[in-house]
C-alpha positions, 0 to 999 in steps of 0.5 A: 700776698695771696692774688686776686687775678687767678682761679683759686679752689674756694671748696667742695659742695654738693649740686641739687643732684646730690654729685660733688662739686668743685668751687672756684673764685676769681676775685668776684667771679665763681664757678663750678665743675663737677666731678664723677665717681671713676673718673680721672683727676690730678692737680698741683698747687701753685704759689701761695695759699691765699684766704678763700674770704668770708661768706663769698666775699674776697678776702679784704687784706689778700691774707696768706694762710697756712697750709694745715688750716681746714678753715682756710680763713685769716682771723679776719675773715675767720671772725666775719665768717663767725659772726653770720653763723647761725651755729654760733648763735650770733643770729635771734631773728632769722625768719626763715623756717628751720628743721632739727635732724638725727645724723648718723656716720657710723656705729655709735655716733650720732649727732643732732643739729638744725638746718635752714629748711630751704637748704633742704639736705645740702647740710648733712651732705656737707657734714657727711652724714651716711644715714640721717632723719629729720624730726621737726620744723620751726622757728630758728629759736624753738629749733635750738631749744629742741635741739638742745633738750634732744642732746641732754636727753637722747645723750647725743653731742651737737658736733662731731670732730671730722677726724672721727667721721673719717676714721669711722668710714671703713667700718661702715655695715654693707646692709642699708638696714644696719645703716638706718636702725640706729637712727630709727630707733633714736626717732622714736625716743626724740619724738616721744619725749616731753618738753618740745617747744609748741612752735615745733612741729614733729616730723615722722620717721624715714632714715635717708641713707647717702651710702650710695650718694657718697659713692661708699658702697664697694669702694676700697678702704682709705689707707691715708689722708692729704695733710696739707698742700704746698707749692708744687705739691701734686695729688693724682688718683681715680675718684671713687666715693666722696663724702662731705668735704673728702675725695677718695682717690685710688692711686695709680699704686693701688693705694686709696687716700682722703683728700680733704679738700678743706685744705685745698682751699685758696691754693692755685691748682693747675691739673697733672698726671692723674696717674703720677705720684702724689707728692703732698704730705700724707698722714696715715689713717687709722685702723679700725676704731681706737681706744680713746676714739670716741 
């Protein structure tokens, strides 16, 4: 059973600086420490991955997990973690005021979603989102509805699998305006539509851009990603770019992997050679983009 007396990886977030941060938890207790482009950082896994818990709380059962669970959550866990989602729909009455987007990860894939507004860009930061534009604010349930009509209308999906996301990130183009014209010109199309509920106000145009945040711009192309962690497993590199939940380490053999730290969560990580080998399962990343990908 997965311990509750040690420090354990809870995930990667984004500080109100925009910077990565890393999250740990102790039964109740948590805490942060900050990671910084060029720096140095090795880890091993310890023991047994155990579930991270549900929405800060510790996981009632202590549950062991699988190593390739992105989630990080026993069903358990998994089903009480569902049930306070607003992306799920399990939530009508929220109060709190929302704001619809336009998220951009690379030619051609665009998503649309909606955000608590207080959480301000932690969300896209989150998803990865290299370039994104908000187009309106509301109640929660005008913000669905819109988020809706913008999907079947502008022919953009609400969820994009992170596989894509990843794979798309070496293609990205080097000029922040080839970045940003597809979101701009997919603003103006939203805005101009007929059908946006009256409670949602329509927001003006300005495409943020995160290829700097992420640390993306001039940084080596992944070759690879970190599948999954086992006991004494090891991961070593020099940070160079991070994006939603990924590190990018540059290897002492010259070789940039993605570590997704998804995966990371509820191991047990004591810190090692940040120039040794790594030692966890890598899968290969692919080439360019795939026929099928998209």
């Amino acid at each position: 059973m997965g311990g509750g007396n040690r420090w354990r990886f809870r995930g990667m977030g984004w500080a109100g600086d925009a910077s990565p941060v890393l999250r740990w938890g102790r039964g109740g207790e948590l805490r942060e420490s900050r990671v910084g482009y060029g720096k140095p950082l090795g880890f091993r896994a310890v023991g047994e991955r155990a579930c991270r818990g549900a929405r800060g709380n510790v996981c009632p059962v202590g549950a062991v997990v699988p190593g390739r669970s992105t989630g990080g959550l026993c069903p358990e866990c998994t089903r009480l973690d569902r049930a306070h989602s607003v992306a799920a729909d399990t939530i009508a009455d929220d109060p709190r005021p929302y704001r619809v987007y336009l998220a951009w990860f690379g030619p051609g894939m665009v998503k649309v979603g909606i955000t608590a507004e207080e959480r301000g860009a932690a969300r896209l930061l989150e998803q990865g989102a290299v370039v994104f534009s908000w187009l309106g604010r509301g109640p929660l349930m005008a913000a669905r509805r819109t988020e809706e009509l913008l999907r079947a209308a502008l022919g953009v999906p609400d969820r994009i699998p992170y596989a894509q996301k990843r794979a798309v990130r070496a293609l990205l183009p080097a000029r922040a305006g080839e970045r940003t014209a597809e979101i701009t010109q997919l603003h103006a199309r939203a805005v101009s539509l007929e059908g946006w509920p009256e409670a949602l106000k329509r927001l003006g145009s300005g495409a943020a851009d995160h290829m700097g945040v992420f640390g993306l711009e001039g940084a080596p192309a992944a070759s690879g990603v970190v599948r999954e962690l086992a006991d004494g497993a090891a991961v070593a590199g020099r940070l160079v770019a991070a994006a939603g939940p990924d590190l990018h380490l540059l290897g002492a053999d010259g070789r940039t992997l993605v570590v997704d730290t998804r995966v990371m969560a509820g191991w047990e990580l004591v810190g090692s050679d940040p120039l040794g080998a790594v030692t966890a399962p890598v899968d290969e990343l692919p080439r360019g983009v795939q026929d099928g990908l998209f």
